[in-house]
N, C-alpha and C positions, 0 to 999 in steps of 0.2 A: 551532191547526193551520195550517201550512200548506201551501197547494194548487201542484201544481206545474201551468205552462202546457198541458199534453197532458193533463191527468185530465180526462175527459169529467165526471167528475161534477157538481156544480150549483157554477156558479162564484161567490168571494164576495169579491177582492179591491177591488170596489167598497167596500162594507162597510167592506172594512180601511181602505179608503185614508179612510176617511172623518174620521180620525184624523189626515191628512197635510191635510186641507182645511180643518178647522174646530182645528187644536190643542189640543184638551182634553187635558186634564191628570187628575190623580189630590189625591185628600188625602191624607195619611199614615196606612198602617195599621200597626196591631199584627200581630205572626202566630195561626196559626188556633187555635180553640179544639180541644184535643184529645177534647175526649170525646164519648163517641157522642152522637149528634145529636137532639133530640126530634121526635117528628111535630110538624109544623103544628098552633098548637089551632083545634078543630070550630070555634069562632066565627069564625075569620077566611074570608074567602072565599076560594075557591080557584078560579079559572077552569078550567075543562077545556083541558086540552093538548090540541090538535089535531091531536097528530103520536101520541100514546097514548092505548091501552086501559085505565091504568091507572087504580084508584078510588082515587086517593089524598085524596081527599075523605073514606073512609070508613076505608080501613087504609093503611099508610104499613109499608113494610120499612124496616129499619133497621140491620141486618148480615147479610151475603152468608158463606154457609163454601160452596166447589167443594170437590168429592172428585174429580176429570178423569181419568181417562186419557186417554194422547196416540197415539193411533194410527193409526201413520204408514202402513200397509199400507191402510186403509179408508178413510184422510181423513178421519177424523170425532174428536172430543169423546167418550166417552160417562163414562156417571157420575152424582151427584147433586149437587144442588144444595140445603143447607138456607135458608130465610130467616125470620129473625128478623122478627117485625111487632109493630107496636101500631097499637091502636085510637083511631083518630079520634074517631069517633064511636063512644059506647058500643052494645054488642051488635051490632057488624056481624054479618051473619055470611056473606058470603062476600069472595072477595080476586078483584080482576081483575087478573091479567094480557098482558105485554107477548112473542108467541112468534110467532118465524117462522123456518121451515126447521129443525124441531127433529120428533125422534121422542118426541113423551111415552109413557112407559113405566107409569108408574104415580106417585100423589099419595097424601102420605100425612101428617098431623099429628101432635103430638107430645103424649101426654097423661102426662105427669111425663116418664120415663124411656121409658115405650114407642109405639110408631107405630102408628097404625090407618089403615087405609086410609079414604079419604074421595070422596064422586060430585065427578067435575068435568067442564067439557065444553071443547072445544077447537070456537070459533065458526068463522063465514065467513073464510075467507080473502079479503083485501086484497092486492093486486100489491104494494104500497108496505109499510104497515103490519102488514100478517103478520094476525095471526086472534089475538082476544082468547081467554086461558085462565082459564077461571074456576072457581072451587074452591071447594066449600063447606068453611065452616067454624064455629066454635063463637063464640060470643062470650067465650068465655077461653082461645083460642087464639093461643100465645104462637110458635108456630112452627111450617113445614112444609117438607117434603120433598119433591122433583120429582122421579122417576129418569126417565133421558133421556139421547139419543145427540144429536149432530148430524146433517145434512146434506148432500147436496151443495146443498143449496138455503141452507147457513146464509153468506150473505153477510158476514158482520162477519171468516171464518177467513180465509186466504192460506195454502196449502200449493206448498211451492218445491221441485220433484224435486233432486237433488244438481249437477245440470247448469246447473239456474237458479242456482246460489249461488257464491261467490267462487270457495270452495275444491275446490267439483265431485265431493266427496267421500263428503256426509253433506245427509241432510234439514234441513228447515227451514219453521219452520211460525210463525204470527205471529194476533193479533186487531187488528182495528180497530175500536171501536163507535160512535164520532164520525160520523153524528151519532144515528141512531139503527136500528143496527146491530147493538148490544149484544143484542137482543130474539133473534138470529141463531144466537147459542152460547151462552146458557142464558136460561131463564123469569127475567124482571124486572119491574117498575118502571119501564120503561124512560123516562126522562123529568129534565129536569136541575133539576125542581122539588124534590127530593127529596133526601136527603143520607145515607151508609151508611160504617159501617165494613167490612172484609172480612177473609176466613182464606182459605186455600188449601192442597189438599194433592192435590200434581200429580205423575203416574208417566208415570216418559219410555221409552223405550230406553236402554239404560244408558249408551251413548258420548254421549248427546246432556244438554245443561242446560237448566233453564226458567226464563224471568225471569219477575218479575210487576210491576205498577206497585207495590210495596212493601216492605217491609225485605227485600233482599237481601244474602246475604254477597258480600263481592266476590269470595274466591276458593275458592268453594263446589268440591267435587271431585262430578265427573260420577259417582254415583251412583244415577240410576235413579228416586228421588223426593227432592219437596222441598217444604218447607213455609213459605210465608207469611202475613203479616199486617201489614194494615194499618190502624193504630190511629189517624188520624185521617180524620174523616169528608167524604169526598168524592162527587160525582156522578156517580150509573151507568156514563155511555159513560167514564167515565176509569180504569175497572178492562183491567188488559190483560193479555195473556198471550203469550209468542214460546217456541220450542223451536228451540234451536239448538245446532252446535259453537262456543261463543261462547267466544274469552278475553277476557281483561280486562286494563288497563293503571290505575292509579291517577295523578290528575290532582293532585288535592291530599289533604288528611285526611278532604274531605266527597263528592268528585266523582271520577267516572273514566268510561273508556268500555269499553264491551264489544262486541264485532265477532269476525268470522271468523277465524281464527287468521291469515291470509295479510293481513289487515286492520287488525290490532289497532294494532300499533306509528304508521302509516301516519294512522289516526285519532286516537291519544291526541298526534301532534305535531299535527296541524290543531284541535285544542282545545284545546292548552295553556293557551289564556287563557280557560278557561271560572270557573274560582276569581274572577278578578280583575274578569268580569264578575259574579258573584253579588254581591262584596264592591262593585259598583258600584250596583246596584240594592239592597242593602241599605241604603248613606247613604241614598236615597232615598225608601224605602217600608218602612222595617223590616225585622225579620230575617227570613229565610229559614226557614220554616213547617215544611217536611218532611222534617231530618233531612239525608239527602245526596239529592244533584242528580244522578245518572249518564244517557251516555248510550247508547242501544242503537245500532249499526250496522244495519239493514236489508239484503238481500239487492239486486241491482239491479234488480228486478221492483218494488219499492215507489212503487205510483205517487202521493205525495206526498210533498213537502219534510221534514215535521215533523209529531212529533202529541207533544204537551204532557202525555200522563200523568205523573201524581202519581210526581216520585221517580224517574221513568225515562223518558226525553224518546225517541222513536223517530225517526231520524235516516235523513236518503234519504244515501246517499254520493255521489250525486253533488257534494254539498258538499265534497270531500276534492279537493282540486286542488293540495295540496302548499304555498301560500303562503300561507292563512288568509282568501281575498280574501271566500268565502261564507258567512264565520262568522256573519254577521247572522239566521240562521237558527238558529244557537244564543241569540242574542240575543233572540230571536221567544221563540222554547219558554220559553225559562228564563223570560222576563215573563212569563208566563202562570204560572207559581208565584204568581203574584199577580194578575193578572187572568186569570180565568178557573179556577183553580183554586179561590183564597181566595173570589171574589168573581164568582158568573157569570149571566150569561143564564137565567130561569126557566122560557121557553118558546123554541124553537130559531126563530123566526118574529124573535127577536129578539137573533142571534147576531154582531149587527153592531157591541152594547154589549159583548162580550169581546173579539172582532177588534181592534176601533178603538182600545178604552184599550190592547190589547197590542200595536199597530204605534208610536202613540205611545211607550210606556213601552221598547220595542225601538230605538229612534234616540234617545230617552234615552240607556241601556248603550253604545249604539255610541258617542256622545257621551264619555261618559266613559272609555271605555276606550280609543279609539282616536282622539279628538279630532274639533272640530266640522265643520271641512272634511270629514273623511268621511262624518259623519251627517250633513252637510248635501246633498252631492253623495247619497247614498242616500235621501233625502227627494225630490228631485228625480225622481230614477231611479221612484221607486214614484208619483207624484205625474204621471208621463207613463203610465207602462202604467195606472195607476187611467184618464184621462181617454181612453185608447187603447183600452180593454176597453169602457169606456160604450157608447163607439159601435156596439159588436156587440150587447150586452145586449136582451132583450128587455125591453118596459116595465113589465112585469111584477116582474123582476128590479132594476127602481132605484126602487122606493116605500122608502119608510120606513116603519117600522110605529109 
């Protein structure tokens, strides 16, 4: 991700920069392994994340299916959530999870084919952390059911009336879960220890389309519902969801970008060189993991630069200035295909090990694509405001963990 100068939120280009101070580098990887992911085995330790309620010590999700409606009159999510789990440890028998600003409706498991309802209790609420939901369950419980709305309390949504957006026409609605947000619009796992496939089967207003960080058509027809999936196994906050009047412009065979219709043209020229940078971090680190690389447009209320999901990079427009100057921001996301996607932080305490390989490996790309005077001159650039922001940071904020 990254954070633009005005987001109040908890600043971390310290972190980043730390990458411009000490130049570490990377080894060369292969791309990711596609198949769903296994729990953790019982024997190995598992330290408690201190940012989740979840027991992944005991059971472990390991595919997400949403069934959502998007409703744009209430501002809310509502819908189910199924989740796939196995057992850590033999005979759990209940699951903790990760919920804040959500209405639980009802819980329920899956015994062959049919759902029984099951006791669970929704804890103390936390200001930060939200309120552990915990659900009993069987020890040969292979899967369960959430029904549930959102929020106005579910922080991870952004809902844009027609007036905040380019076109001034039609809604627009978006998720964040970075960093641990996801907990916000629907019951999770919430925790980047953890690794999930997901499905999706999302109902819009009919004039509106919904991406998801997963196999998208590019030029899907506004329809009303849509369905994805995403078959290789990624980390909770990097599941996303936007509803928008999006079109779409095609970059190359694997990439393109999707934005406001008044937007669209306007952004697929300030990317053009997004191909030439993948084919640049590819010499360098292997191939490219997830298929195509597209990028979403954001509305102008987005208050951050970039957020790195899997397969669809959500992009602030203020980068669009016509002569390509801010692309380095494509450059950021796209490394993060590789740091931070393939390869990330296990506990968010320690988010400065994704940042760091991926502002390095981002002036890499820049290097290659656009030559060393300008990666270098941008080295510099980030290498002042990193030692400029120190100075404001509380001391809190520059430990290393």
């Amino acid at each position: 991700m990254t954070r633009l100068s005005f987001c109040p939120a908890k600043r971390m280009s310290y972190f980043i920069g730390l990458s411009v101070l000490f130049g570490m580098g990377f080894a060369e990887v292969s791309h990711a392994n596609t198949e769903a992911p296994p729990p953790l085995l019982a024997a190995e330790p598992i330290a408690r994340d201190m940012h989740s309620y979840a027991n992944i010590d005991e059971v472990q999700m390991t595919h997400v299916y949403l069934n959502l409606n998007v409703n744009f009159d209430r501002k809310v999510l509502d819908g189910y959530v199924d989740l796939s789990i196995a057992h850590v440890r033999p005979n759990s028998t209940r699951l903790v999870l990760d919920s804040k600003g959500l209405n639980i409706k009802s819980v329920q498991v899956f015994e062959g084919d049919q759902l029984k309802d099951v006791p669970y209790t929704v804890g103390k609420k936390d200001n930060i952390l939200g309120s552990p939901l915990t659900i009993q369950i069987a020890a040969d419980t292979r899967k369960v059911r959430i029904t549930y709305e959102t929020t106005g309390d579910s922080d991870g949504l952004s809902w844009a009336n027609p007036e905040q957006t380019f076109d001034k026409k039609k809604p627009l609605m978006y998720s964040l879960s970075q960093s641990i947000y996801g907990r916000t619009w629907f019951p999770q796992q919430d925790t980047p220890a953890i690794r999930v496939t997901y499905a999706a089967d999302i109902t819009t207003p009919p004039d509106l389309v919904a991406k998801m960080s997963a196999v998208n058509a590019p030029d899907v027809a506004h329809k009303g519902t849509y369905h994805f999936d995403m078959p290789q196994p990624i980390v909770p906050y990097l599941i996303a969801l936007s509803v928008g009047d999006y079109g779409f412009s095609a970059i190359s065979s694997r990439s393109g970008v999707y934005a406001e219709k008044s937007m669209v043209d306007k952004a697929a020229y300030e990317f053009a060189d997004t191909e030439k940078m993948i084919q640049a971090v590819e010499s360098m680190y292997g191939n490219y993991a997830w298929g195509r690389y597209d990028i979403l447009v954001m509305p102008p209320s987005f208050p951050f630069g970039g957020m790195e999901h899997a397969r669809l990079t959500f992009a602030t427009p203020t980068i669009i200035t016509g002569n390509r100057d801010l692309v380095s921001l494509v450059s950021h996301e796209l490394a993060h295909s590789w740091s931070g996607n393939l390869v990330t932080n296990r506990y968010w305490r320690d988010l400065w090990l994704n940042e760091g390989f991926t502002t390095y490996l981002e002036k890499r790309i820049i290097e290659k694509t656009y030559g060393a005077e300008r990666a270098d001159l941008e080295r510099a650039v980030l290498f002042k405001e990193t030692m400029d922001e120190i100075k404001d940071l509380e001391p809190a904020a520059q430990k290393l963990a």
